[in-house]
TIVO-2410 file (N, C-alpha, C; in nm, 3 decimals):
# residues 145
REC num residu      c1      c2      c3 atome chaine
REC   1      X  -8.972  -6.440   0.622     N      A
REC   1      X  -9.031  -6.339   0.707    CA      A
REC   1      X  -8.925  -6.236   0.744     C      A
REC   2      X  -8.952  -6.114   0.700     N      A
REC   2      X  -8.830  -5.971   0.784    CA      A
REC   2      X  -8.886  -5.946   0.875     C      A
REC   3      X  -8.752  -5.957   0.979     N      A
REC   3      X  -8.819  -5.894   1.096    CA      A
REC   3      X  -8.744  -5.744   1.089     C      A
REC   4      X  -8.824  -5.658   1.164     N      A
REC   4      X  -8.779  -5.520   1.161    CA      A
REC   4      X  -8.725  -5.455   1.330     C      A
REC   5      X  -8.633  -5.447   1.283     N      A
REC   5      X  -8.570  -5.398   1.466    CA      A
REC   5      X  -8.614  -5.281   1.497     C      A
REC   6      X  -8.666  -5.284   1.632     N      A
REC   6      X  -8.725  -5.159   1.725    CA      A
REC   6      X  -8.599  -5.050   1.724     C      A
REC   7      X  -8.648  -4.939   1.738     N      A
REC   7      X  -8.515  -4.818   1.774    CA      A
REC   7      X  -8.442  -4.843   1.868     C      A
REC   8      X  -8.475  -4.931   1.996     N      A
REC   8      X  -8.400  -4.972   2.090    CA      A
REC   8      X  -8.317  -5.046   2.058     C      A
REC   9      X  -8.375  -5.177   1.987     N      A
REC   9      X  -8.242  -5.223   1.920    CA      A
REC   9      X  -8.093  -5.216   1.838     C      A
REC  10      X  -8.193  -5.140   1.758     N      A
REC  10      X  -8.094  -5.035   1.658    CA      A
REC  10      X  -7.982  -4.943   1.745     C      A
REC  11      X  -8.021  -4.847   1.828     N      A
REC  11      X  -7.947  -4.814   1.879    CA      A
REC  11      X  -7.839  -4.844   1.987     C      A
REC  12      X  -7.920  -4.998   2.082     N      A
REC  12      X  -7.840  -5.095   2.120    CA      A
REC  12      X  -7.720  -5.158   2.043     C      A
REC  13      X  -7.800  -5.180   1.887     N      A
REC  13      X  -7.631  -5.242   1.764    CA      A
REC  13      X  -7.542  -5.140   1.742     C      A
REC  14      X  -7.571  -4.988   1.783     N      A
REC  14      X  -7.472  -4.876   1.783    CA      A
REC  14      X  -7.374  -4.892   1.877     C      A
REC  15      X  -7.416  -4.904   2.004     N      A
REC  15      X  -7.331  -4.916   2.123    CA      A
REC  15      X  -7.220  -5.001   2.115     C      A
REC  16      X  -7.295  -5.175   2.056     N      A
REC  16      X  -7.231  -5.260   2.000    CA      A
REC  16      X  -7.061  -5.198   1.912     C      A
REC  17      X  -7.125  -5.210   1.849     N      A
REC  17      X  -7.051  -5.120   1.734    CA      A
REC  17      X  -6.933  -5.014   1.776     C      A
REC  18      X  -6.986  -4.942   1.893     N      A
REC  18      X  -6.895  -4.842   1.916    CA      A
REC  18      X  -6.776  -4.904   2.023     C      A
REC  19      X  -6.820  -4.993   2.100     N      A
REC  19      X  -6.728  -5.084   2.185    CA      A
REC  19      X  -6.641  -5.141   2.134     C      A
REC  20      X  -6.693  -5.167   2.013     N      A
REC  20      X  -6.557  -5.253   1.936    CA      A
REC  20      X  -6.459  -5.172   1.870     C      A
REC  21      X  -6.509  -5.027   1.877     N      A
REC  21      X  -6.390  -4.897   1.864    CA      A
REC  21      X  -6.418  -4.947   1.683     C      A
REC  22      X  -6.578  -4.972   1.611     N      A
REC  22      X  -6.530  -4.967   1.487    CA      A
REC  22      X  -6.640  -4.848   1.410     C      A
REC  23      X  -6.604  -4.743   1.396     N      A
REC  23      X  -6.628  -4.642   1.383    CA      A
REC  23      X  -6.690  -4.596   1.262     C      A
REC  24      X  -6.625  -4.722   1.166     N      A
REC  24      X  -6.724  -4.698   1.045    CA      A
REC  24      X  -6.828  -4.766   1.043     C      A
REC  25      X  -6.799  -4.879   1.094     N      A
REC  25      X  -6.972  -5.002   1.135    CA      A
REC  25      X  -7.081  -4.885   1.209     C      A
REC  26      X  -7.043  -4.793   1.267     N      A
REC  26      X  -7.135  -4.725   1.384    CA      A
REC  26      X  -7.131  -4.607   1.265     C      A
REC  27      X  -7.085  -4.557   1.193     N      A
REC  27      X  -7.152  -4.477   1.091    CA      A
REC  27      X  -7.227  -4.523   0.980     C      A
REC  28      X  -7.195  -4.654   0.978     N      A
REC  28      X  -7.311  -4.740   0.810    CA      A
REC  28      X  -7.404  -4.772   0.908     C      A
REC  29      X  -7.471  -4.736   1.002     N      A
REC  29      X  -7.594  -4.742   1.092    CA      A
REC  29      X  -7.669  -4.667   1.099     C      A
REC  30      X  -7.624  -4.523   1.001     N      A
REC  30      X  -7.661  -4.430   0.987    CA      A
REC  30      X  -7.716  -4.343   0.857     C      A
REC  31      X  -7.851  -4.282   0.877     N      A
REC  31      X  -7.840  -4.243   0.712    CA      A
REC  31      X  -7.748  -4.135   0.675     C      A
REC  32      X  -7.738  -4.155   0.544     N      A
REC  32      X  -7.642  -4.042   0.459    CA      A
REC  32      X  -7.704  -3.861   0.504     C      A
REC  33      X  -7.791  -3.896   0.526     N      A
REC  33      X  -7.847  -3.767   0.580    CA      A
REC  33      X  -7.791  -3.704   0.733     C      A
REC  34      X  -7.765  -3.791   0.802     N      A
REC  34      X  -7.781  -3.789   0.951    CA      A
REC  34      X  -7.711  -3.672   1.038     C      A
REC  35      X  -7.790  -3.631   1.104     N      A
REC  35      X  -7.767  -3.501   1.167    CA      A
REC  35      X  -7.713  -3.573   1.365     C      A
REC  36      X  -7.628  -3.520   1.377     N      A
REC  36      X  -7.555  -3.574   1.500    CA      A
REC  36      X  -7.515  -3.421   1.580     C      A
REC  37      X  -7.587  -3.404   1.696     N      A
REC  37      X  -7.569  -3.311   1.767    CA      A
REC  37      X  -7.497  -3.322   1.888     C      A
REC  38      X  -7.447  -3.225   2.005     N      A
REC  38      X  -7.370  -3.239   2.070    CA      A
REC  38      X  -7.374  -3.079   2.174     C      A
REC  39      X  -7.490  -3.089   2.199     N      A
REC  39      X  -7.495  -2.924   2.262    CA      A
REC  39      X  -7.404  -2.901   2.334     C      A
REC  40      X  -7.321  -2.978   2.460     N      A
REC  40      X  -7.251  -2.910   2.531    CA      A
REC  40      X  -7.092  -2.976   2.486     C      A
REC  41      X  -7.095  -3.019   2.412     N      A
REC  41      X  -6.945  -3.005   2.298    CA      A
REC  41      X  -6.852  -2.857   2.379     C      A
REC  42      X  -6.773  -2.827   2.426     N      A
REC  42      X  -6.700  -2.776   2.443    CA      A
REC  42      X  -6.649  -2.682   2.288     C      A
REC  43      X  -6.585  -2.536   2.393     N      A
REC  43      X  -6.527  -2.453   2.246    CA      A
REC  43      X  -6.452  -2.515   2.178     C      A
REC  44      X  -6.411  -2.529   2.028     N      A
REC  44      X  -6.338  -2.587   1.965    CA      A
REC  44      X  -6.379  -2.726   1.912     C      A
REC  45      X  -6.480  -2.784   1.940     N      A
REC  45      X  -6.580  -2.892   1.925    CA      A
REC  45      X  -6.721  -2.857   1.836     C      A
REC  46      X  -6.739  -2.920   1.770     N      A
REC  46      X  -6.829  -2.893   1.662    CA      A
REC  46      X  -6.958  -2.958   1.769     C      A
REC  47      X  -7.038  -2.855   1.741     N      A
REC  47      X  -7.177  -2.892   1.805    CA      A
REC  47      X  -7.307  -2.982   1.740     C      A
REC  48      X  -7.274  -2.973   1.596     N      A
REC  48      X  -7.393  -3.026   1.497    CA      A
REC  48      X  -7.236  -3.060   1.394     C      A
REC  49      X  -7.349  -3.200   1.341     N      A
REC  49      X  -7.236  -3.247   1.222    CA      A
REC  49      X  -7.333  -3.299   1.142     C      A
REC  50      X  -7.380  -3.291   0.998     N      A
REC  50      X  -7.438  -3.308   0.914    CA      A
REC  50      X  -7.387  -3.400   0.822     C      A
REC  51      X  -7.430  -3.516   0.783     N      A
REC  51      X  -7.428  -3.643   0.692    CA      A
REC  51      X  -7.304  -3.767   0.738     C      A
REC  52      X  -7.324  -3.860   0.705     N      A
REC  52      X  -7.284  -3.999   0.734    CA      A
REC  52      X  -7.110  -3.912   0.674     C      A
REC  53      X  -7.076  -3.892   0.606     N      A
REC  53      X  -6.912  -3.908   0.540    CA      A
REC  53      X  -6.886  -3.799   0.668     C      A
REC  54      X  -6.918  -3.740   0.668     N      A
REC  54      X  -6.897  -3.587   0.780    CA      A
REC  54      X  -6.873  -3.626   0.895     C      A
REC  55      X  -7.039  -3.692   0.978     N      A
REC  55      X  -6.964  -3.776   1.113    CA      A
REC  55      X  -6.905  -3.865   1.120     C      A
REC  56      X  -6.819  -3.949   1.014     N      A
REC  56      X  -6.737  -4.034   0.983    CA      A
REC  56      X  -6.621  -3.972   1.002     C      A
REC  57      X  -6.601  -3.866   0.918     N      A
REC  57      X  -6.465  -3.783   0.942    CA      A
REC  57      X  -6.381  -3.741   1.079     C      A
REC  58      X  -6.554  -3.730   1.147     N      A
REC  58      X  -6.529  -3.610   1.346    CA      A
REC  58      X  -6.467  -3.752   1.399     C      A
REC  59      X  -6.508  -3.885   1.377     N      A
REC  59      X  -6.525  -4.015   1.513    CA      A
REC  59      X  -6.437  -4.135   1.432     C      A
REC  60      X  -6.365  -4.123   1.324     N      A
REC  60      X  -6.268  -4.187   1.308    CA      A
REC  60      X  -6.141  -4.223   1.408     C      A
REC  61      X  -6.092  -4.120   1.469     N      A
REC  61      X  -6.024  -4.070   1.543    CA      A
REC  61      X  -6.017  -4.090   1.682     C      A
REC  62      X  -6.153  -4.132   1.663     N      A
REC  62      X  -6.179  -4.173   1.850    CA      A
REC  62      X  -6.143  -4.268   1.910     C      A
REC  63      X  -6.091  -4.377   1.863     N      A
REC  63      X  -6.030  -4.484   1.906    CA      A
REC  63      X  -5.829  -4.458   1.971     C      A
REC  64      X  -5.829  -4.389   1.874     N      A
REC  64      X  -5.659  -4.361   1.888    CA      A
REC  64      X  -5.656  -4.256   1.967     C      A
REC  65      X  -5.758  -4.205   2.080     N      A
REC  65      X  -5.760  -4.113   2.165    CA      A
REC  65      X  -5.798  -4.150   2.266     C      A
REC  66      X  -5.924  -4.237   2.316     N      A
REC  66      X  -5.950  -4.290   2.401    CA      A
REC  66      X  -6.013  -4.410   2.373     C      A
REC  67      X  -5.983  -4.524   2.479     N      A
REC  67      X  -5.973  -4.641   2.467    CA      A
REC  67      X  -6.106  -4.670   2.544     C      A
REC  68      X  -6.188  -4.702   2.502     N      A
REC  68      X  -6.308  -4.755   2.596    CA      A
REC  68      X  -6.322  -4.886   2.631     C      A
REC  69      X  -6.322  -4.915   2.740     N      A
REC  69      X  -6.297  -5.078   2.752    CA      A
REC  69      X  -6.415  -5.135   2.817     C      A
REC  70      X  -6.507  -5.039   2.834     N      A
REC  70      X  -6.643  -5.110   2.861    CA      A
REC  70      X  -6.757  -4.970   2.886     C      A
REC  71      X  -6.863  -5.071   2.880     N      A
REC  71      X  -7.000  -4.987   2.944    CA      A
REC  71      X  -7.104  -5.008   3.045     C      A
REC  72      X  -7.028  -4.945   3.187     N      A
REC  72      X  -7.030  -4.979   3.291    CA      A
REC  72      X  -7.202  -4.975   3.275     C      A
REC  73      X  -7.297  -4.915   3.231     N      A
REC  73      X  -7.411  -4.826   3.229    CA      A
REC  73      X  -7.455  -4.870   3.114     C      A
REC  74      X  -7.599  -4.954   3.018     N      A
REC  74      X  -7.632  -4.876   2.899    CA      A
REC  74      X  -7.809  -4.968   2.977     C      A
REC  75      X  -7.885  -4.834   2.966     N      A
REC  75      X  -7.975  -4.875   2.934    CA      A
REC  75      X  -8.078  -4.797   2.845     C      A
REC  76      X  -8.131  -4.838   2.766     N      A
REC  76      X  -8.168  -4.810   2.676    CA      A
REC  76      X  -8.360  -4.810   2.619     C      A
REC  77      X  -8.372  -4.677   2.617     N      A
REC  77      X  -8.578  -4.669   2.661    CA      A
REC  77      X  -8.616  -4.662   2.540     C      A
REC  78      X  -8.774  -4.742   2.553     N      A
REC  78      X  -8.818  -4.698   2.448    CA      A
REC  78      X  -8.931  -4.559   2.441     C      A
REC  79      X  -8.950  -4.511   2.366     N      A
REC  79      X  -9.086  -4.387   2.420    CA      A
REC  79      X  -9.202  -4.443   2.278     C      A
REC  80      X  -9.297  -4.306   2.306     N      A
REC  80      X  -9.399  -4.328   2.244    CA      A
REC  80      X  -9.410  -4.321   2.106     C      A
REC  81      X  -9.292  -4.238   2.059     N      A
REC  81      X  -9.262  -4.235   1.914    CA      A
REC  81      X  -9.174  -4.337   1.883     C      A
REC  82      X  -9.226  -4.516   1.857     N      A
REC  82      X  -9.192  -4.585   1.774    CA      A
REC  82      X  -9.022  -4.576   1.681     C      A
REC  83      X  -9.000  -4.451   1.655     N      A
REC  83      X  -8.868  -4.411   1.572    CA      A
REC  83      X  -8.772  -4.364   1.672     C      A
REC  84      X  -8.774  -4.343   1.788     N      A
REC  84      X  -8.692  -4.294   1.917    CA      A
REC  84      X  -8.673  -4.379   2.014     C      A
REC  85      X  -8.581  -4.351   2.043     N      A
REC  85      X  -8.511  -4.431   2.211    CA      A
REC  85      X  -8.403  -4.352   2.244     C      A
REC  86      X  -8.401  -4.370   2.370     N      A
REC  86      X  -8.317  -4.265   2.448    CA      A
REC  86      X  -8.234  -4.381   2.524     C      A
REC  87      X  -8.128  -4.335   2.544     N      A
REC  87      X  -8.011  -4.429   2.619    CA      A
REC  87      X  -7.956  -4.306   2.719     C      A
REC  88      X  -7.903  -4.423   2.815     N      A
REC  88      X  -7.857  -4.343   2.979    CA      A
REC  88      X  -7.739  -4.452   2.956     C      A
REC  89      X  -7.660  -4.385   2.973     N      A
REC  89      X  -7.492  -4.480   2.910    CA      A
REC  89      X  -7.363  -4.426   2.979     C      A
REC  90      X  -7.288  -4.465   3.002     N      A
REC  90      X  -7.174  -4.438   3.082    CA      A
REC  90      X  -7.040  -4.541   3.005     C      A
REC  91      X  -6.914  -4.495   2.968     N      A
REC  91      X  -6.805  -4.556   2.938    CA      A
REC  91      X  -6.701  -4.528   3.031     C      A
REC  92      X  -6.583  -4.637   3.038     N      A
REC  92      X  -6.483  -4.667   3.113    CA      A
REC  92      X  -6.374  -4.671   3.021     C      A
REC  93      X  -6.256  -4.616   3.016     N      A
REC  93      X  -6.135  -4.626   2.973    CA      A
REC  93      X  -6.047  -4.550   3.000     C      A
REC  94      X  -5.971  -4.501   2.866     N      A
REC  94      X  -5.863  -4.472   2.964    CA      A
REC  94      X  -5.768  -4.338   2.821     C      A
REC  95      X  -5.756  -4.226   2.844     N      A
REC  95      X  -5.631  -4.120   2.728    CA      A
REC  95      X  -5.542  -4.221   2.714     C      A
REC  96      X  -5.528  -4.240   2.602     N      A
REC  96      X  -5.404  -4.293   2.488    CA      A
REC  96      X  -5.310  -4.199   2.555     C      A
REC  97      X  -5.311  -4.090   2.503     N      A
REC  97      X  -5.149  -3.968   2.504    CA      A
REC  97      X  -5.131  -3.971   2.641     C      A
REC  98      X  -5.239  -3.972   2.749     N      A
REC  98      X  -5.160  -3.955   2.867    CA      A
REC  98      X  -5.213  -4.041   3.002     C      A
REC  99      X  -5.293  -4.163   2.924     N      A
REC  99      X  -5.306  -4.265   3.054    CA      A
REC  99      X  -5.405  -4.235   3.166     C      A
REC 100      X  -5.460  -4.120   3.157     N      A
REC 100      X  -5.555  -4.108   3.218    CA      A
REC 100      X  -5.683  -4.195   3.217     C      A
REC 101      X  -5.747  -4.217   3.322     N      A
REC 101      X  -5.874  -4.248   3.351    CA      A
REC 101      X  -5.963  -4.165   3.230     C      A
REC 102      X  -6.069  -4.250   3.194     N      A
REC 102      X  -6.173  -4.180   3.123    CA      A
REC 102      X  -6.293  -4.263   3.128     C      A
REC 103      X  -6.390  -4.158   3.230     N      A
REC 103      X  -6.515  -4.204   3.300    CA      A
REC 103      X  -6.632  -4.109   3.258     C      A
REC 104      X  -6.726  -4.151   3.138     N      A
REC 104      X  -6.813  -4.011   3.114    CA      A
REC 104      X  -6.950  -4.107   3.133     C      A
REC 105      X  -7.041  -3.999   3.174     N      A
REC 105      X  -7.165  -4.083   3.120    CA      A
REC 105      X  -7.228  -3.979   3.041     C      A
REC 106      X  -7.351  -4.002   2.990     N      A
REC 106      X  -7.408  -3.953   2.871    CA      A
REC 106      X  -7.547  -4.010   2.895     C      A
REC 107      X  -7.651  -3.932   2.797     N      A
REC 107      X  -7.749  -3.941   2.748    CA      A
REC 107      X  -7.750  -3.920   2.611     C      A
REC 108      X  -7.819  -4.018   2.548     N      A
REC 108      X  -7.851  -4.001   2.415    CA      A
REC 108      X  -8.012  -4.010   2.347     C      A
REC 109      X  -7.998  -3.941   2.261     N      A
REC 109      X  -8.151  -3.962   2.176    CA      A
REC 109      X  -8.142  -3.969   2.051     C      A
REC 110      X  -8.205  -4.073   2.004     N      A
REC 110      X  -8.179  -4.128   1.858    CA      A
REC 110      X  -8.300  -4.167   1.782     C      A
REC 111      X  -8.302  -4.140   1.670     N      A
REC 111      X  -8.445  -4.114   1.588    CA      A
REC 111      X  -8.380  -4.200   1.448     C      A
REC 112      X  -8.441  -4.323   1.457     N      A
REC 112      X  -8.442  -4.417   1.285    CA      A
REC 112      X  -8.539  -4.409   1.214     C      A
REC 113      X  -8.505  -4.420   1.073     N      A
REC 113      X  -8.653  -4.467   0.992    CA      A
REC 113      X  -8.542  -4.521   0.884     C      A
REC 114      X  -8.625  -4.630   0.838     N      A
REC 114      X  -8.579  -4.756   0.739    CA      A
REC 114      X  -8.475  -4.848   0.804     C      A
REC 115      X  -8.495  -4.823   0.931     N      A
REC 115      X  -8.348  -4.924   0.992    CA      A
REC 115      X  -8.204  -4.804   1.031     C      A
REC 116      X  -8.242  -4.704   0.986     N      A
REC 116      X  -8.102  -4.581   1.017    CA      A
REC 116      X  -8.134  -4.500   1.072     C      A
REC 117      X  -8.039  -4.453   1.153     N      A
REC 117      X  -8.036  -4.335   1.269    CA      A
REC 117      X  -8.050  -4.195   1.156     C      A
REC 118      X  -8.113  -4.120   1.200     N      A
REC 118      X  -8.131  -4.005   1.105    CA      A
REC 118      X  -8.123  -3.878   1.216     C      A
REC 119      X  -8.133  -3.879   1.321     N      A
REC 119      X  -8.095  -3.810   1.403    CA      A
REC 119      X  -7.998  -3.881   1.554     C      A
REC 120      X  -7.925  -3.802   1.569     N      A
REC 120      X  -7.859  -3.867   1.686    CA      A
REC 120      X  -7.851  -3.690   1.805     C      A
REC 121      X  -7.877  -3.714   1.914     N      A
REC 121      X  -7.767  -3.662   2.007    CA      A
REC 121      X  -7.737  -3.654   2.161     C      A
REC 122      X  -7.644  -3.600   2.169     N      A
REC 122      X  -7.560  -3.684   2.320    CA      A
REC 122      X  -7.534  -3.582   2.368     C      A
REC 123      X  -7.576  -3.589   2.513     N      A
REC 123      X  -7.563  -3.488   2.587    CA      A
REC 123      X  -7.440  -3.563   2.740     C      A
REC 124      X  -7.325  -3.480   2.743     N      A
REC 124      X  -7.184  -3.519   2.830    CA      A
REC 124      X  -7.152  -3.379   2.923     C      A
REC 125      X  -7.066  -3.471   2.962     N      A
REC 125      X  -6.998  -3.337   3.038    CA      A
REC 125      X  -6.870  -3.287   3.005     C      A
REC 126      X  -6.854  -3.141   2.924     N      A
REC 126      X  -6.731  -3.137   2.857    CA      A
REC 126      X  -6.635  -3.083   2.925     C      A
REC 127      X  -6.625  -3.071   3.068     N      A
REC 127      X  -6.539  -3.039   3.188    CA      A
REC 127      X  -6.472  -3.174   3.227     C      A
REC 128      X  -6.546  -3.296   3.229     N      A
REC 128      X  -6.506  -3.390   3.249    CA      A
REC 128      X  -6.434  -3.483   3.142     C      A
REC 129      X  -6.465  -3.452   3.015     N      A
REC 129      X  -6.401  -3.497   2.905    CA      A
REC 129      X  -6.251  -3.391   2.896     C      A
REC 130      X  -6.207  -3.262   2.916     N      A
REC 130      X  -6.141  -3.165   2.902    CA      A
REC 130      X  -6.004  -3.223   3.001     C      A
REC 131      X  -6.044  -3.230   3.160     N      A
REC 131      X  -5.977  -3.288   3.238    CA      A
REC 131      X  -5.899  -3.433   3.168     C      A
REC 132      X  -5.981  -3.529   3.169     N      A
REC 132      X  -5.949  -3.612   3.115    CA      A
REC 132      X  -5.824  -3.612   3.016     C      A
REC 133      X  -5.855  -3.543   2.893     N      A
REC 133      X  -5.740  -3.520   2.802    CA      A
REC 133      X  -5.628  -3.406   2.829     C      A
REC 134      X  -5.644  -3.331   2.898     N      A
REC 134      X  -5.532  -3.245   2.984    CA      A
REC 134      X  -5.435  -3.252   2.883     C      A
REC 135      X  -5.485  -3.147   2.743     N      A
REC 135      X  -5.373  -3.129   2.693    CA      A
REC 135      X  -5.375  -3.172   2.570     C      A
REC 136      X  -5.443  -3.246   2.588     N      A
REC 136      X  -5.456  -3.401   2.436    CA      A
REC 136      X  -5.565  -3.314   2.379     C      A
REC 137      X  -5.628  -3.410   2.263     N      A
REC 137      X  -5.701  -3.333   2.164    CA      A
REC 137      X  -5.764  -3.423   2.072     C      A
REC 138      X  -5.911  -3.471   2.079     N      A
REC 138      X  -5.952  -3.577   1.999    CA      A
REC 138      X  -6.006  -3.532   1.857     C      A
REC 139      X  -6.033  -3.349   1.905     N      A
REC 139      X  -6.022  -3.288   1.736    CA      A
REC 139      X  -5.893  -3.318   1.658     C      A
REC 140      X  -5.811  -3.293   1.743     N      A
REC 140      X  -5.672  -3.288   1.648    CA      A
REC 140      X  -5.665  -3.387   1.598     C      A
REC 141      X  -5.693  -3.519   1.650     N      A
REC 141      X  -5.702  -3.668   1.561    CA      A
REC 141      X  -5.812  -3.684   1.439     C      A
REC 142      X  -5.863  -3.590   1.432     N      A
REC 142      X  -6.015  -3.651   1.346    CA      A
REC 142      X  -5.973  -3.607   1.214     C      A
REC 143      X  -5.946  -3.719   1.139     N      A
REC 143      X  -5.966  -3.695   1.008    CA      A
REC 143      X  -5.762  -3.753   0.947     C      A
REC 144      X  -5.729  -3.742   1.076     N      A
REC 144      X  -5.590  -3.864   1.084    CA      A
REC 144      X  -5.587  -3.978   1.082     C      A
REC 145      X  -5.527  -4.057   1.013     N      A
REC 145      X  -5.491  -4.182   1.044    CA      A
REC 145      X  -5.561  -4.291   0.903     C      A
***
C-alpha cells in the first residue's frame, strides 16, 4: 500500500531538512522546475529563483552563515487546495562572522504535486535579517564552499 503525504507533511519534511542545515536534502524535495520566491528579499538579494540546481546554488551557503539551532515556532496549515500549506515559522541562531543573535520569523507558502514542492515562498523581514549580519553577507557565500 503507498501512502501519499499531505502538503503539510511534505513541507513539515522541509523544515526537517532545513534544521539539519542539509541543504541539498531540502532541495531534492523539490521539483527541477521549482520556482522559490522571496518578495521582500532585500537589494542585492534575488527575489525569484527558478529550478532545483539554481535554488541549490542561492542556499548552499546558508549554513556557513547562520547557524540555526532551532524552531522556536513551526506551525504548519493546511487550506482548501489539497497541493498547499502555509507555515508560520520562526528560527533561532546565531551570524557565524560575527556572533550575533539571529531571530527571524517567516511565513511560507508551498505548492507540491507528485510529492515536490513546485512552488515555494517566504515572506521575512529583511531589516531584521540586515541588522543581524551587520556587514556579513549570505550572498557572498552562495555558491562557495
Amino acid at each position: 500500500m503507498t501512502t501519499t503525504l499531505s502538503a503539510v507533511d511534505l513541507l513539515r519534511r522541509s523544515f526537517d531538512r532545513f534544521l539539519l542545515k542539509d541543504m541539498k536534502g531540502w532541495t531534492d524535495l523539490c521539483a527541477e522546475t521549482v520556482v522559490a520566491e522571496f518578495p521582500f528579499a532585500p537589494d542585492g538579494f534575488p527575489k525569484r529563483i527558478e529550478g532545483r540546481a539554481a535554488l541549490y546554488e542561492y542556499l548552499r551557503g546558508y549554513p556557513d552563515v547562520i547557524d540555526v539551532t532551532s524552531l522556536p515556532t513551526l506551525r504548519i496549515y493546511a487550506t482548501e487546495d489539497p497541493a498547499v500549506a502555509v507555515a508560520d515559522w520562526s528560527v533561532s541562531g546565531r551570524v557565524i562572522a560575527n556572533g550575533n543573535a539571529y531571530e527571524m520569523s517567516y511565513a511560507t507558502f508551498a505548492t507540491f504535486r507528485d510529492g515536490l514542492m513546485i512552488t515555494y515562498r517566504e515572506f521575512w523581514d529583511p531589516m531584521t535579517f540586515l541588522a543581524a549580519l551587520s556587514g556579513g553577507s549570505f550572498a557572498a557565500t552562495a555558491g562557495a564552499a
